[in-house]
C-alpha positions in Angstrom: 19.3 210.8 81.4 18.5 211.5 84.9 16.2 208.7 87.1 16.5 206.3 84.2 17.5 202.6 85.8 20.8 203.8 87.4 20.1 204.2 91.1 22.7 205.4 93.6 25.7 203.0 94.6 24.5 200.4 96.4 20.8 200.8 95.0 19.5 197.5 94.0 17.6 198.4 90.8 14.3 197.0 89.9 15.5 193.7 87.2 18.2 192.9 89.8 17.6 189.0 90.6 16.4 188.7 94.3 19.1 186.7 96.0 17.8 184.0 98.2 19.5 182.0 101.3 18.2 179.0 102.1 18.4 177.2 106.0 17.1 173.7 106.5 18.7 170.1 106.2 20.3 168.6 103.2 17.8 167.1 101.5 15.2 170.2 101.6 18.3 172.8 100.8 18.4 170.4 97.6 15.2 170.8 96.6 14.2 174.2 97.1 17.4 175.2 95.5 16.4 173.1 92.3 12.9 175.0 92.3 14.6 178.2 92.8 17.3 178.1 89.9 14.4 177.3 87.7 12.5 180.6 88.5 12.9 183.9 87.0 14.3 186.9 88.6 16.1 184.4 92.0 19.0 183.3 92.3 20.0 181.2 95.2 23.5 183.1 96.7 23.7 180.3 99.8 23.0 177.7 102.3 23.2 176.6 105.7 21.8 173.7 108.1 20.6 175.6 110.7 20.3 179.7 112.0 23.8 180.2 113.3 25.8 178.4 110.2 23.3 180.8 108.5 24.2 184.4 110.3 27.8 183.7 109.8 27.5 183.2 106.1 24.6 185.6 105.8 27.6 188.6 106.1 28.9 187.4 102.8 26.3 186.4 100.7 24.2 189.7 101.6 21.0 188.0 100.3 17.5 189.9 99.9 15.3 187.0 101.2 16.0 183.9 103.6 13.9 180.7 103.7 14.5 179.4 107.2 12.7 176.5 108.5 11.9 176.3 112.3 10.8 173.0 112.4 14.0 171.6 113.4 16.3 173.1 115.8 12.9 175.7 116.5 14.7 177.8 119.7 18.3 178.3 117.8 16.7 178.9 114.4 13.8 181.5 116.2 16.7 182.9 118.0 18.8 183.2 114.6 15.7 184.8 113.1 16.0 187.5 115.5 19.4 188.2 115.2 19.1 187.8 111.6 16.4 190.6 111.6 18.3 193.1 113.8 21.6 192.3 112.7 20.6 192.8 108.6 17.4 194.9 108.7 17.3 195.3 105.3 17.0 191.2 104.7 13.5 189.8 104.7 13.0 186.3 106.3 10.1 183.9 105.7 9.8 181.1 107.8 8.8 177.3 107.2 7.2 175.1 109.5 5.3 172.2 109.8 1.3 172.4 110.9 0.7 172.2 114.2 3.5 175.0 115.3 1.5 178.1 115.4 3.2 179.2 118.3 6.4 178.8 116.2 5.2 180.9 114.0 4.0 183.9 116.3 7.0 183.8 117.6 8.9 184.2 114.4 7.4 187.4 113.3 7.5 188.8 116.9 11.4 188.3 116.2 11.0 189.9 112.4 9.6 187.7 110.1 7.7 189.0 107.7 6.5 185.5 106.0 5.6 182.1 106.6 4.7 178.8 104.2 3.7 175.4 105.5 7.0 173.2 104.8 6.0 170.4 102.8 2.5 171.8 101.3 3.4 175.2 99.7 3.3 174.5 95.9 6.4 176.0 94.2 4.2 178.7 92.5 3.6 180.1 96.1 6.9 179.6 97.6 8.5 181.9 94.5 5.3 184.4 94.8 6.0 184.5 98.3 9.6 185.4 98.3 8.7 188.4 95.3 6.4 189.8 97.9 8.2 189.8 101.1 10.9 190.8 99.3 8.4 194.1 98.3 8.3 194.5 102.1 4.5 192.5 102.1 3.9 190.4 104.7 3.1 186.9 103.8 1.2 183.9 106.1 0.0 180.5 104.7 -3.6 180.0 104.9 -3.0 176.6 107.1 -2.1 178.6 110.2 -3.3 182.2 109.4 -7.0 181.6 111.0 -4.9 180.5 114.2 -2.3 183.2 114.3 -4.8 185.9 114.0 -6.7 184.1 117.0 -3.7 184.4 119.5 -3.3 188.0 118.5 -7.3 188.7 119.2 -6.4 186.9 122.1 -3.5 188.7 123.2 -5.2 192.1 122.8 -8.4 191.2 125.1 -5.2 190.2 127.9 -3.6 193.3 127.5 -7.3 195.1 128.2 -8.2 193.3 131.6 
């Protein structure tokens, strides 16, 4: 059979599960890995505390999608976002954050992030919706924040025409 669902070595076929690492303190890591284990088609391949923990375990792992919160520890974990993105281009990163840190997240995707959820208020339905899509290469951003992101970048474009 040629195509069929053999792909070439190192392929990652189509009803592979999409292997998630998750970044944020104890308690959070706890949770979203319980919500994770419970969904279909993810499997949760790590954890770490904060960005840098994250890069060095990111190497072995070699997960699809990370769930990083930039809440705490924002300038090492943006920072790790962008060496996350450069060093492992093919690994997707969605970002959580707390409302009222827009700029946190602007910043985030100007490093390589293609998503974003509000930590604390994304129901678990869009938190597993949102890692199928970025991991499709779609760009994800919560509602909360997305009426504010796209006014900076409005913003930013009128600056660069002056």
């Amino acid at each position: 059979m040629i195509g069929g669902c053999f792909g070439l070595p190192g392929q990652k076929r189509m009803d592979d599960p999409i292997k998630v690492f998750i970044v944020d303190d104890d308690l959070l890591r706890q949770r979203m890995r319980a919500l994770l284990e419970g969904a279909d088609g993810i499997t949760v391949v790590g954890e770490a505390k904060d960005g840098q923990q994250a890069i060095a375990l990111i190497r072995e792992a070699h997960p699809d999608v990370i769930l990083m919160d930039i809440s705490t520890r924002p300038a090492s974990n943006l920072q790790a976002v962008g060496q996350i993105c450069e060093l492992f281009p093919h690994t997707k990163v969605i970002v959580l954050n707390e409302t009222g840190q827009e700029q946190l997240v602007l910043d985030a995707f100007r490093k390589g992030a293609l998503g974003h959820l509000l930590k604390g208020k994304a129901q678990p339905t869009e938190i597993v919706e949102a890692i199928r899509a970025v991991n499709r290469g779609k760009a994800i951003l919560s509602p909360g924040v997305a009426g504010c992101i796209l006014d900076e970048v409005v913003q930013e474009q009128q600056r660069k025409k002056l």
